[in-house]
mmCIF file of the N, C-alpha and C atoms, coordinates in Angstrom:
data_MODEL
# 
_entry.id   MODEL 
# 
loop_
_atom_site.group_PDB 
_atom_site.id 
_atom_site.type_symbol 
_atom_site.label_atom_id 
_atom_site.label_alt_id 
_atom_site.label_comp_id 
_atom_site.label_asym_id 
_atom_site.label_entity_id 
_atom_site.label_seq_id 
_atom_site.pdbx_PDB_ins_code 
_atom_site.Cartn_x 
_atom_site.Cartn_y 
_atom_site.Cartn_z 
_atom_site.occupancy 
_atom_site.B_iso_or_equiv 
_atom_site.pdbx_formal_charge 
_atom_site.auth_seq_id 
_atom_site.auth_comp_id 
_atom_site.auth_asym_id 
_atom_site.auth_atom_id 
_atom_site.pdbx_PDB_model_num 
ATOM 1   N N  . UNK A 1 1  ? -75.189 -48.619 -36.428  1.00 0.00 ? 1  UNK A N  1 
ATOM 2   C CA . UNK A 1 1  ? -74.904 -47.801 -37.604  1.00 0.00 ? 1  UNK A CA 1 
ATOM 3   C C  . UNK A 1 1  ? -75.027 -46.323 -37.217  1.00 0.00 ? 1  UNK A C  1 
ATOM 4   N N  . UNK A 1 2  ? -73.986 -45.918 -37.025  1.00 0.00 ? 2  UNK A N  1 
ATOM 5   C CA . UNK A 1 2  ? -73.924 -44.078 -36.976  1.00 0.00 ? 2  UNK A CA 1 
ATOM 6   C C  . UNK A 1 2  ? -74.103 -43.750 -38.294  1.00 0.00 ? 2  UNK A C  1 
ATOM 7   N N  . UNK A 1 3  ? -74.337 -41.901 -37.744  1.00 0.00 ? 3  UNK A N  1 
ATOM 8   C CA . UNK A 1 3  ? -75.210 -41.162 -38.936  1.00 0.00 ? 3  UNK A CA 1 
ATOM 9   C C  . UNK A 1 3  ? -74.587 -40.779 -40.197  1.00 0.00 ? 3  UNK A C  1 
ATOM 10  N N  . UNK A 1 4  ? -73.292 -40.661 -39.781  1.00 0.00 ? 4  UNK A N  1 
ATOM 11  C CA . UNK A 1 4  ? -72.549 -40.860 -41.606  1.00 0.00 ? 4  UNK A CA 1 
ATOM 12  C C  . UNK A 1 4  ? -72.296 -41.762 -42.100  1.00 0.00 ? 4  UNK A C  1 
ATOM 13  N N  . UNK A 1 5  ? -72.570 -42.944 -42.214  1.00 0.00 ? 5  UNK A N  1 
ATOM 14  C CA . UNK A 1 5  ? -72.486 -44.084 -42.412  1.00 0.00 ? 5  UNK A CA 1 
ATOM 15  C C  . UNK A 1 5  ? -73.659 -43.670 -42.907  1.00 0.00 ? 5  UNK A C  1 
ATOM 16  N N  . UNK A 1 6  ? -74.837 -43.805 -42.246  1.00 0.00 ? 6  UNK A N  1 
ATOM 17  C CA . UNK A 1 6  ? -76.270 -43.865 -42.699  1.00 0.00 ? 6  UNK A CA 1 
ATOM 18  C C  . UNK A 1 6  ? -76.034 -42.595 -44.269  1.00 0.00 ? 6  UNK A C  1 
ATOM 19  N N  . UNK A 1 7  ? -75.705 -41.665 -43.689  1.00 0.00 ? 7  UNK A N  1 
ATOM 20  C CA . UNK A 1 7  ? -75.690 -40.477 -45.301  1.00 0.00 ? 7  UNK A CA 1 
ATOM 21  C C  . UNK A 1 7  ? -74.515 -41.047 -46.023  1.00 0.00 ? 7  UNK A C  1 
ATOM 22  N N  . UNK A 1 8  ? -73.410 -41.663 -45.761  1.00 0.00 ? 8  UNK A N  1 
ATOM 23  C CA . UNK A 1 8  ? -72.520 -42.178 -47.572  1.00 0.00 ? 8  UNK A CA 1 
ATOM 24  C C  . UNK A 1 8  ? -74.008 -43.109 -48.046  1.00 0.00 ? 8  UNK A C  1 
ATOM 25  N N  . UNK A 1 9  ? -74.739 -43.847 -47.189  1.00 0.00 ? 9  UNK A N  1 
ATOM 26  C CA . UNK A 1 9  ? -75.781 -45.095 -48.036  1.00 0.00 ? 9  UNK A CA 1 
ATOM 27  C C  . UNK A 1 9  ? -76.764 -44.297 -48.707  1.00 0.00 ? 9  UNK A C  1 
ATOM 28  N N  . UNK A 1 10 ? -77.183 -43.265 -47.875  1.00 0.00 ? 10 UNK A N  1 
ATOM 29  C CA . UNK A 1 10 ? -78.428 -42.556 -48.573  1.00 0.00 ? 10 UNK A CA 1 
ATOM 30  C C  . UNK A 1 10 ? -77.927 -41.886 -50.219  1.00 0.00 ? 10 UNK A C  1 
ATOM 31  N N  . UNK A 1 11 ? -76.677 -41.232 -50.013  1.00 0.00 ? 11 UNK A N  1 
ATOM 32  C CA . UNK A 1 11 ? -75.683 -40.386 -51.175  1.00 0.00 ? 11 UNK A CA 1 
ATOM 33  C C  . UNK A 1 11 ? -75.805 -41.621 -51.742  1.00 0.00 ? 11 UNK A C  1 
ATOM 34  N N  . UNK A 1 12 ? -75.110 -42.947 -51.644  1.00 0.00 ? 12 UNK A N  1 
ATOM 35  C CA . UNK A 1 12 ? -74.931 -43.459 -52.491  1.00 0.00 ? 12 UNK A CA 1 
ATOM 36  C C  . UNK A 1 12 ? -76.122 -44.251 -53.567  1.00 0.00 ? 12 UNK A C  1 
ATOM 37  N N  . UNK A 1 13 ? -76.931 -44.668 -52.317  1.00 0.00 ? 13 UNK A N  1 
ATOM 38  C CA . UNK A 1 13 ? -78.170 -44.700 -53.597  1.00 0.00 ? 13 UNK A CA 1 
ATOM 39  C C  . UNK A 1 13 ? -78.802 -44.038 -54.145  1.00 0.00 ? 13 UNK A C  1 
ATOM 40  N N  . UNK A 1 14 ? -79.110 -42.205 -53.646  1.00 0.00 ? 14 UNK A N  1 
ATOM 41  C CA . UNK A 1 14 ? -78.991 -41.367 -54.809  1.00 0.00 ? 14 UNK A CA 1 
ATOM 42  C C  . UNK A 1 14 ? -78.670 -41.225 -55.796  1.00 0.00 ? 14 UNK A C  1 
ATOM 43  N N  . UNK A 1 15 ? -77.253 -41.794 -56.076  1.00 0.00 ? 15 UNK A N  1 
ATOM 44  C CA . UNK A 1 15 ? -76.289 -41.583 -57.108  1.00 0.00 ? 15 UNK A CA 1 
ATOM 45  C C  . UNK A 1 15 ? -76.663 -42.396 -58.098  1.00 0.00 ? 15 UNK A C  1 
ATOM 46  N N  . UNK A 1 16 ? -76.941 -43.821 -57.366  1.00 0.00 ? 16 UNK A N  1 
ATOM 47  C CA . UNK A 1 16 ? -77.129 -45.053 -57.892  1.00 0.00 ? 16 UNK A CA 1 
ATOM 48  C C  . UNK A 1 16 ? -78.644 -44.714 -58.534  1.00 0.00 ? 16 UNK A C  1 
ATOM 49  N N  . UNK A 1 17 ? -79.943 -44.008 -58.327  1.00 0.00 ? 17 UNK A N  1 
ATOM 50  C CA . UNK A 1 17 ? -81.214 -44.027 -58.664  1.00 0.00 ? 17 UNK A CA 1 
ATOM 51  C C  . UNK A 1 17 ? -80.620 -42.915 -59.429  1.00 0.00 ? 17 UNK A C  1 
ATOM 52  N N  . UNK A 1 18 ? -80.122 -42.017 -60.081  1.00 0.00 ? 18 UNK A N  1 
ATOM 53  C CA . UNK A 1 18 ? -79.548 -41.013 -60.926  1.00 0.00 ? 18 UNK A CA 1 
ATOM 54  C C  . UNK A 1 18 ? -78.520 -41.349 -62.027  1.00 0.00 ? 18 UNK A C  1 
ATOM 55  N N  . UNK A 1 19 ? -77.901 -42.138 -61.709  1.00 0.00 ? 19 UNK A N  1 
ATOM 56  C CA . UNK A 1 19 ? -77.000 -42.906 -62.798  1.00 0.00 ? 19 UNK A CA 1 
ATOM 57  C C  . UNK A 1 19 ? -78.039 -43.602 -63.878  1.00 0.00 ? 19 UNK A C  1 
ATOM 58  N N  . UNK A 1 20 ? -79.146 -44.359 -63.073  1.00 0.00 ? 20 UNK A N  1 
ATOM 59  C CA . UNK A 1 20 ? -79.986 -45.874 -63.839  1.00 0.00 ? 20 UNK A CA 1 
ATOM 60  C C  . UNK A 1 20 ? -81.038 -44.696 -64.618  1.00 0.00 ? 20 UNK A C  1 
ATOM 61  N N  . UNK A 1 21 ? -81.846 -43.576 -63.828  1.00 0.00 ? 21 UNK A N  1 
ATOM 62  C CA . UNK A 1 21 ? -82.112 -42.818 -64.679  1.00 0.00 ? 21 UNK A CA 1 
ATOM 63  C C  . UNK A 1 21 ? -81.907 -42.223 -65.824  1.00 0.00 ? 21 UNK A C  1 
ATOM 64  N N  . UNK A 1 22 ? -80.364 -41.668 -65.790  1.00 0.00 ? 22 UNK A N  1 
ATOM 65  C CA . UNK A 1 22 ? -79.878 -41.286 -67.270  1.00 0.00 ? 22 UNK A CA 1 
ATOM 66  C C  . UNK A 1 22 ? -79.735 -42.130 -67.992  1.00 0.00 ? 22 UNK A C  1 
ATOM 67  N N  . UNK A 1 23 ? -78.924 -43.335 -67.268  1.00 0.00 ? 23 UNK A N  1 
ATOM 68  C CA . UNK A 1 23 ? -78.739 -44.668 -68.403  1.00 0.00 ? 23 UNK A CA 1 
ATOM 69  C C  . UNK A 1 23 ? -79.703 -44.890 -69.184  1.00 0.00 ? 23 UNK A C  1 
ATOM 70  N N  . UNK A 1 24 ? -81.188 -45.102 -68.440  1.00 0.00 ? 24 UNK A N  1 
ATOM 71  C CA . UNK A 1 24 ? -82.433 -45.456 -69.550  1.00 0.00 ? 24 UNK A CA 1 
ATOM 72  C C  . UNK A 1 24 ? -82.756 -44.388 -70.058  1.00 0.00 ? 24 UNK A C  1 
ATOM 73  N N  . UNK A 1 25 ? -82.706 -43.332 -69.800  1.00 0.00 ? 25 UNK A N  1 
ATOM 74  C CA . UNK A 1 25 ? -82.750 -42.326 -71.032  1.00 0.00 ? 25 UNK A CA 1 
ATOM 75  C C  . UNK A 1 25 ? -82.420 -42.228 -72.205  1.00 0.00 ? 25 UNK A C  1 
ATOM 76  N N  . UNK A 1 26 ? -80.621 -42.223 -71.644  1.00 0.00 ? 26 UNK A N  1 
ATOM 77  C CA . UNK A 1 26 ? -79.635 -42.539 -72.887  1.00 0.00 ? 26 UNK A CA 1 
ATOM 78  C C  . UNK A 1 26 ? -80.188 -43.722 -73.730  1.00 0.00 ? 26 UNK A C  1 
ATOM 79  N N  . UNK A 1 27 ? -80.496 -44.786 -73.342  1.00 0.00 ? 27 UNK A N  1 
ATOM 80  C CA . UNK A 1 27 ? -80.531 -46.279 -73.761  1.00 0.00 ? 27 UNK A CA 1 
ATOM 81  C C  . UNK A 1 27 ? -82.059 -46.228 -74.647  1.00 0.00 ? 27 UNK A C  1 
ATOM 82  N N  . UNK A 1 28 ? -82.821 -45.376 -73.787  1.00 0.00 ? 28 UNK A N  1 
ATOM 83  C CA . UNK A 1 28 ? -84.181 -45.015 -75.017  1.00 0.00 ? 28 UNK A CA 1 
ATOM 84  C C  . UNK A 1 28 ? -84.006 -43.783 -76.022  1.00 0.00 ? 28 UNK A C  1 
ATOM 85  N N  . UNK A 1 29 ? -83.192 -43.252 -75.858  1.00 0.00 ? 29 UNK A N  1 
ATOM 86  C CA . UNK A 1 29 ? -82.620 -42.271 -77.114  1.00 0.00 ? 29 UNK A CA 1 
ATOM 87  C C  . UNK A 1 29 ? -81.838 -42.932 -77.903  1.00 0.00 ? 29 UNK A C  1 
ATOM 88  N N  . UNK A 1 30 ? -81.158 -43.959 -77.464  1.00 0.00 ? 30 UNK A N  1 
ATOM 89  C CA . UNK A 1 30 ? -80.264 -44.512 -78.531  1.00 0.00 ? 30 UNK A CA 1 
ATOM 90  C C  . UNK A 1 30 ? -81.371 -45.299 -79.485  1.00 0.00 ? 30 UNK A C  1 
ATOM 91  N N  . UNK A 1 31 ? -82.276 -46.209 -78.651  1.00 0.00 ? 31 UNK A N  1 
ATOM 92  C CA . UNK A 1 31 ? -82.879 -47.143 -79.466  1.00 0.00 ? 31 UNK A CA 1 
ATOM 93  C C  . UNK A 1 31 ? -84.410 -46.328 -80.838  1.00 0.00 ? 31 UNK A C  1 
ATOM 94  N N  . UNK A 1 32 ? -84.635 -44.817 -79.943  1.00 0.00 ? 32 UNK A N  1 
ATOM 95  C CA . UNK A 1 32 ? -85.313 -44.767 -80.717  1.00 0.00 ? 32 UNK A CA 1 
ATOM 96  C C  . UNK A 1 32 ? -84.464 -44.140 -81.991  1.00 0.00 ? 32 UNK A C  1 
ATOM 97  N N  . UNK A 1 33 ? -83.566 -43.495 -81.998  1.00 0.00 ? 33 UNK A N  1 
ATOM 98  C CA . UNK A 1 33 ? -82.182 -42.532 -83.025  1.00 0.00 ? 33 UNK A CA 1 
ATOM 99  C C  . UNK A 1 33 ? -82.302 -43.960 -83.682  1.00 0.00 ? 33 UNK A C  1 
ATOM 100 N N  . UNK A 1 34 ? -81.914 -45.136 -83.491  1.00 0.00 ? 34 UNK A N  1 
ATOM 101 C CA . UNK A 1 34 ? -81.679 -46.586 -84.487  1.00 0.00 ? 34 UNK A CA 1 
ATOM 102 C C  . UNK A 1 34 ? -82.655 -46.961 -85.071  1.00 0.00 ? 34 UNK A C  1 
ATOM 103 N N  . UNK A 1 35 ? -84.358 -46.848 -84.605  1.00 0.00 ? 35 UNK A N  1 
ATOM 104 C CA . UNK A 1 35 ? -84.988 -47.126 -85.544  1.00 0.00 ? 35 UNK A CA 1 
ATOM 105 C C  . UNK A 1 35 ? -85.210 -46.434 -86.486  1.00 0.00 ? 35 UNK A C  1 
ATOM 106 N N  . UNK A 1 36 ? -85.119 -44.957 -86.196  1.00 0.00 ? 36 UNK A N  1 
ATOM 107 C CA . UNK A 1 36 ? -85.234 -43.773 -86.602  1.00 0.00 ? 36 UNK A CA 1 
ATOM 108 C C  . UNK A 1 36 ? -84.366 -43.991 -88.321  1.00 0.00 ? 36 UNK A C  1 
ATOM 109 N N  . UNK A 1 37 ? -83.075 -44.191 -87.463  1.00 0.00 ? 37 UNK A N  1 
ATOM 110 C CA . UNK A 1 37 ? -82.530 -44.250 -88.653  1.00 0.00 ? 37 UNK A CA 1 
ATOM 111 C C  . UNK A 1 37 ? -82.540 -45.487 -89.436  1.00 0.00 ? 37 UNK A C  1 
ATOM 112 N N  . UNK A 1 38 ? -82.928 -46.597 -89.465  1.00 0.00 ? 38 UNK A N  1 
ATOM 113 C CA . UNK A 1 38 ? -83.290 -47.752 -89.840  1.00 0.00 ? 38 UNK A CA 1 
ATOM 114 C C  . UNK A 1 38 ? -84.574 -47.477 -91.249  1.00 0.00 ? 38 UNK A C  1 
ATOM 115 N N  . UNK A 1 39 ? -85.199 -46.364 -90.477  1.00 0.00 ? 39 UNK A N  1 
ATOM 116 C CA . UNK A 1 39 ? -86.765 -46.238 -91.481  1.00 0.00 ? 39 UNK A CA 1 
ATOM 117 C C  . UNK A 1 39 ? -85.837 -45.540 -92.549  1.00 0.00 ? 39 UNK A C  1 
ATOM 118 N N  . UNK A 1 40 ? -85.326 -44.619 -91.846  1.00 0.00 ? 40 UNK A N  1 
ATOM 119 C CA . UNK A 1 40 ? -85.035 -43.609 -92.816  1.00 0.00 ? 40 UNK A CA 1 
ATOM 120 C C  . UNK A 1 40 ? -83.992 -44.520 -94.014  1.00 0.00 ? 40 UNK A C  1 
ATOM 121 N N  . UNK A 1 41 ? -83.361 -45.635 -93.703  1.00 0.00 ? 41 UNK A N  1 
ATOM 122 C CA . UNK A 1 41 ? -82.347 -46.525 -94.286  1.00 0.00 ? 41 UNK A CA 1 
ATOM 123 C C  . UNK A 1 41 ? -83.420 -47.299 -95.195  1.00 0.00 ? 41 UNK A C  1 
ATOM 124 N N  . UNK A 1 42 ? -83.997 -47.769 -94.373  1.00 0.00 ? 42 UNK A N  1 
ATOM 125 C CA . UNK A 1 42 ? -84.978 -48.741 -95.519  1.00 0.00 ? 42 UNK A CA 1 
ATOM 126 C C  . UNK A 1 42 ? -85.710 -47.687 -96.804  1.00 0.00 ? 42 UNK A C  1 
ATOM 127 N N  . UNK A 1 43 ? -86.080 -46.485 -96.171  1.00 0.00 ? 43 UNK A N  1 
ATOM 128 C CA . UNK A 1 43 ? -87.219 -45.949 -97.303  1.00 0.00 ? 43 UNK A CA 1 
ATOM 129 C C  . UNK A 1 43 ? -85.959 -45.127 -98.592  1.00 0.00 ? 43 UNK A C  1 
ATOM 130 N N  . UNK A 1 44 ? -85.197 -44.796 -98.460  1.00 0.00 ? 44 UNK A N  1 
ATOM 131 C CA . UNK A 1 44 ? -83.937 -44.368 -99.336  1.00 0.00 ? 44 UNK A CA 1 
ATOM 132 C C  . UNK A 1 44 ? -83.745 -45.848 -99.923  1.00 0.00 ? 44 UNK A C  1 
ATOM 133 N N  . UNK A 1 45 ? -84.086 -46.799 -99.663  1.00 0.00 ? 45 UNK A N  1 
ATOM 134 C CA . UNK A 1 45 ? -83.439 -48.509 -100.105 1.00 0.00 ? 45 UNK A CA 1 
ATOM 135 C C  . UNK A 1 45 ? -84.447 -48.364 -100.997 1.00 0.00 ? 45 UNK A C  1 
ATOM 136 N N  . UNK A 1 46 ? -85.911 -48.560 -100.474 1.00 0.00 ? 46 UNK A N  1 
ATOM 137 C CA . UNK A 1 46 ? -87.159 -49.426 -101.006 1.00 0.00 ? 46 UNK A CA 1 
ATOM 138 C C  . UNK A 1 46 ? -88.101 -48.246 -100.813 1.00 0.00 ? 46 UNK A C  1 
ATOM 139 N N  . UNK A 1 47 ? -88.364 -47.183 -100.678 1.00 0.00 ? 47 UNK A N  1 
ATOM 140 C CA . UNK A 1 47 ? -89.260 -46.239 -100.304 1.00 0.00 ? 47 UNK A CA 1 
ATOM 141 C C  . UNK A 1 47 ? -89.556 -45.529 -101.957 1.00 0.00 ? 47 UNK A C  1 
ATOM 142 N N  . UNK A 1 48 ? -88.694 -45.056 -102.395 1.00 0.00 ? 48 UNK A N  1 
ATOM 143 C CA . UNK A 1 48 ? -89.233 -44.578 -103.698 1.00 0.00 ? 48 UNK A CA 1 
ATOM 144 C C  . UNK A 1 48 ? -89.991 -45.525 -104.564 1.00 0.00 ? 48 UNK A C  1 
ATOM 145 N N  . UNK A 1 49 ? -89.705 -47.033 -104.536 1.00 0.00 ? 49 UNK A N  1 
ATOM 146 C CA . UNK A 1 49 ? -90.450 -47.863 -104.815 1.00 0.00 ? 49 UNK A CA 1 
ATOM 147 C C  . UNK A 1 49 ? -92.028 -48.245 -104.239 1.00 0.00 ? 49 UNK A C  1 
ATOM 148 N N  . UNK A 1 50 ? -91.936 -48.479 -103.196 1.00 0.00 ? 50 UNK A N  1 
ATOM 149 C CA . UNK A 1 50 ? -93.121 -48.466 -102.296 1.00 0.00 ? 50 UNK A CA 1 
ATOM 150 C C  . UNK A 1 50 ? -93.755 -47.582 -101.601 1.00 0.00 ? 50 UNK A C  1 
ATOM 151 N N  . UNK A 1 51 ? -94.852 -46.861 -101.779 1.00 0.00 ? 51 UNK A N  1 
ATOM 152 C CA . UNK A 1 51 ? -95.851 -46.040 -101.679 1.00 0.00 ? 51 UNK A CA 1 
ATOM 153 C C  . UNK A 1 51 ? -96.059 -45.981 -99.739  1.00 0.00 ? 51 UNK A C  1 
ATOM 154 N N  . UNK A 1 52 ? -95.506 -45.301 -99.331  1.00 0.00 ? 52 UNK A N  1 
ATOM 155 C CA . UNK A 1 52 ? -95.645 -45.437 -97.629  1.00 0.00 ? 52 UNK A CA 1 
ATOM 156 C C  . UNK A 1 52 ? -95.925 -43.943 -97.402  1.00 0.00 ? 52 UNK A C  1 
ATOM 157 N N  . UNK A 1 53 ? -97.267 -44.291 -96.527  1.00 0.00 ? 53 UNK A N  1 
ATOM 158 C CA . UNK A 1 53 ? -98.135 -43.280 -95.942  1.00 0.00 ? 53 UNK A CA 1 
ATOM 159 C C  . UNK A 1 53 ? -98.244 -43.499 -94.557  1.00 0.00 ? 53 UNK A C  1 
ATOM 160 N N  . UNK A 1 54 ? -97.862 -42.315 -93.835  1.00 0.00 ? 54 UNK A N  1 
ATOM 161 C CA . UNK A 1 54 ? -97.543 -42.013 -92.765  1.00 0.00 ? 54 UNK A CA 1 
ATOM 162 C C  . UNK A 1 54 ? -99.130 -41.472 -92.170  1.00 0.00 ? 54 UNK A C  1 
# 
C-alpha cells in the first residue's frame, strides 16, 4: 500500500467520522424539536385543563 492510497483512506474516514457526527446531531435536534413540539401539542390539547408544573 503506497502513501496516497494510505491518505484517500485516512480523507476518507475523516469524512466518514464527520458526516456520522453531524448526522447525530441533526438526528438529536430533530428528536428533541418533536418532543418539544409534541408537549407543546398536548398542553394547547389538555394543558389548560390540567394543572402542569414545570
Amino acid at each position: 500500500m503506497d502513501l496516497t492510497s494510505l491518505l484517500y483512506v485516512i480523507v476518507a474516514l475523516l469524512i466518514f467520522f464527520f458526516v456520522i457526527r453531524v448526522f447525530k446531531g441533526i438526528i438529536k435536534f430533530l428528536i428533541i424539536a418533536l418532543i418539544l413540539v409534541v408537549c407543546i401539542w398536548l398542553y394547547m390539547k389538555y394543558g389548560f385543563r390540567i394543572p402542569i408544573s414545570i
